[in-house]
Structures are given as C-alpha cells and as structure tokens.
TORKOL-4160 file (C-alpha; in steps of 0.2 Angstrom, whole numbers, padded with zeros to 4 digits, m for minus):
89
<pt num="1" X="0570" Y="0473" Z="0498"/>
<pt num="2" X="0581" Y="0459" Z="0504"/>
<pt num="3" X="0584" Y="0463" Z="0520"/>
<pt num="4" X="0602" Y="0455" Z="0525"/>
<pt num="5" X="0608" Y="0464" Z="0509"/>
<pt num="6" X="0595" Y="0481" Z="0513"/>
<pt num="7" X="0606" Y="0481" Z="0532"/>
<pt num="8" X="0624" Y="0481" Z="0525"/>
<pt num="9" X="0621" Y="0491" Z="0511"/>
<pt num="10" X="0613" Y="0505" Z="0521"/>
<pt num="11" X="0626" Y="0505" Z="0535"/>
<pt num="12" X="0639" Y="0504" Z="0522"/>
<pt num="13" X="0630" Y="0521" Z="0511"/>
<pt num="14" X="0629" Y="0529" Z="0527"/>
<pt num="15" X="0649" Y="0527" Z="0530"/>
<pt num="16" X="0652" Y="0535" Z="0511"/>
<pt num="17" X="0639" Y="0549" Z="0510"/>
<pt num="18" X="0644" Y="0567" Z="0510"/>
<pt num="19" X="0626" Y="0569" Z="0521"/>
<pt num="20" X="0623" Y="0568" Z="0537"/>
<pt num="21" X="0612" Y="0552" Z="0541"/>
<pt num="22" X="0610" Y="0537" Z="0550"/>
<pt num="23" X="0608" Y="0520" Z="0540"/>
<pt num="24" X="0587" Y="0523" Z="0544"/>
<pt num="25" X="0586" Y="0540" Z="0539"/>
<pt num="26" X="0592" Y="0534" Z="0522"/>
<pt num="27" X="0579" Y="0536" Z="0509"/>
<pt num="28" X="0579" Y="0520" Z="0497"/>
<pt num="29" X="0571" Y="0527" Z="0482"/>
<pt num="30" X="0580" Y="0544" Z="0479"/>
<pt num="31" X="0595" Y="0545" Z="0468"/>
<pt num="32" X="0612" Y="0541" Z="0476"/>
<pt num="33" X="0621" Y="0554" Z="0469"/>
<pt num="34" X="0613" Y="0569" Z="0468"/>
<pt num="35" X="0604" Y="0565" Z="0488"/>
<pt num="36" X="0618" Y="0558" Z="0497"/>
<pt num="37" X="0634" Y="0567" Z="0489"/>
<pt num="38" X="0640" Y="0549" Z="0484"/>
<pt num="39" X="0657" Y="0549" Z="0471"/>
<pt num="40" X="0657" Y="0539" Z="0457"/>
<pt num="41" X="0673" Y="0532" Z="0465"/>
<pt num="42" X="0661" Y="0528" Z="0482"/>
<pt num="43" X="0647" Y="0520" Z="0471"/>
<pt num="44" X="0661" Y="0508" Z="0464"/>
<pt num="45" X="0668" Y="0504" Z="0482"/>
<pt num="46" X="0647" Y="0503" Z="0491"/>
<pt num="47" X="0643" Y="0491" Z="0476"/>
<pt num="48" X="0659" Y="0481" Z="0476"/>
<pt num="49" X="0658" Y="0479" Z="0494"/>
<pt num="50" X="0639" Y="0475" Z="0493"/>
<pt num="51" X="0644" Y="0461" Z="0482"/>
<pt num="52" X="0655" Y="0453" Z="0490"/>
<pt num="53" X="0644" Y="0453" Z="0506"/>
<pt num="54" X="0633" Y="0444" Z="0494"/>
<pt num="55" X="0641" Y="0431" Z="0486"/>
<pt num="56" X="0637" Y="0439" Z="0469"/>
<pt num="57" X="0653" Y="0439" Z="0455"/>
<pt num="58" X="0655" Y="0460" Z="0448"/>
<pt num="59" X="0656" Y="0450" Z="0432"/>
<pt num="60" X="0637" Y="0442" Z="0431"/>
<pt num="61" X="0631" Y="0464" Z="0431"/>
<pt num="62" X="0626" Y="0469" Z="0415"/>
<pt num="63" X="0629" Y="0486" Z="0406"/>
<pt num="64" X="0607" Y="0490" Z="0410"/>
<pt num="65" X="0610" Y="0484" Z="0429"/>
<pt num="66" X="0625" Y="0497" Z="0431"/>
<pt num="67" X="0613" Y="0508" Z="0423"/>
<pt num="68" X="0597" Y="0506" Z="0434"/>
<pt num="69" X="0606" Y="0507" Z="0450"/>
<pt num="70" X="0603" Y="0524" Z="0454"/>
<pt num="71" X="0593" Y="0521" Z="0472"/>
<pt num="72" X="0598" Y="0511" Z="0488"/>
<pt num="73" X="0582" Y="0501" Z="0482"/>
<pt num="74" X="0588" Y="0496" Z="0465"/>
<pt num="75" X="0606" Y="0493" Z="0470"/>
<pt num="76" X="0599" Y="0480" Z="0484"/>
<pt num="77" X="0586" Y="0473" Z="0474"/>
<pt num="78" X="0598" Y="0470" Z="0458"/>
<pt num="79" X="0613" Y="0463" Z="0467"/>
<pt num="80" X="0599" Y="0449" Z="0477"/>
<pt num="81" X="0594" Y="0446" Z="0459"/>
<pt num="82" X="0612" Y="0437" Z="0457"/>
<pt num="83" X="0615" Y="0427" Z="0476"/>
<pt num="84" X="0619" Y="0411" Z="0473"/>
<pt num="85" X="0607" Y="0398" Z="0475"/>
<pt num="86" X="0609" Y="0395" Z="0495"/>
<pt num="87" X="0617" Y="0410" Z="0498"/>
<pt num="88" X="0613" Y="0417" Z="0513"/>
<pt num="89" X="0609" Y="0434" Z="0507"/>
C-alpha cells in the first residue's frame, strides 16, 4: 500500500470505528463494515477525508471504485490510483 495514504487512513479508521483498536491493530484486508462497526455515513466521512489528504477530486471515483472499497487495503490503494501527478501522497 501507499504508505503516507495507508498512515492517515488508518489513524483516521481507528477514530470512526465502533471497535476497540489502534491504527496497527487494524486489519487492511477485512471488510470495513461488518469488522470495524463502520457507518455508511463514517465510510463517506473516512473516504472524503482520505481524499482530501490526497489531493484526489471525489468526482474522478467511479461507480466500480465505490464498489471495490470494502477493506482498508482497497480504499488506500484506489484513492493512490487518482494522486495527482507530483502529489505528495
């Protein structure tokens, strides 16, 4: 994974979970939602705000990349799909 991305959007996960864990303890390859306790409303707010840590424009995800990003995993390796070229992520 991307590591600057993989850092904020595990802080940030840990912050909005229902579960008791630590950004390390965070598994990246289970399902967010059913694992973690994780809203539909806090999936909107950890993506938003994983964006915008990015650089990457909500606009450029597609209807499949909405629907792939079940895990920690594939949320941080979609979004680093989109950075800017010289972005810092």
């Amino acid at each position: 994974m991307h590591a600057d991305i993989e850092d904020f959007t595990r802080r940030r996960l840990a912050a909005l979970t229902v579960a008791d864990v630590t950004p390390g303890e965070l598994d990246p390859d289970v399902d967010l939602v059913p694992s973690y306790g994780l809203t539909s409303l806090n999936k909107v707010v950890l993506l938003t705000s994983v964006c915008r840590r990015a650089g990457v424009d909500l606009t450029l995800l597609t209807d499949d990349d909405l629907a792939r990003m079940l895990t920690l995993r594939e949320m941080v390796d979609t979004v680093a799909r989109y950075v800017p070229v010289g972005g810092s992520a």
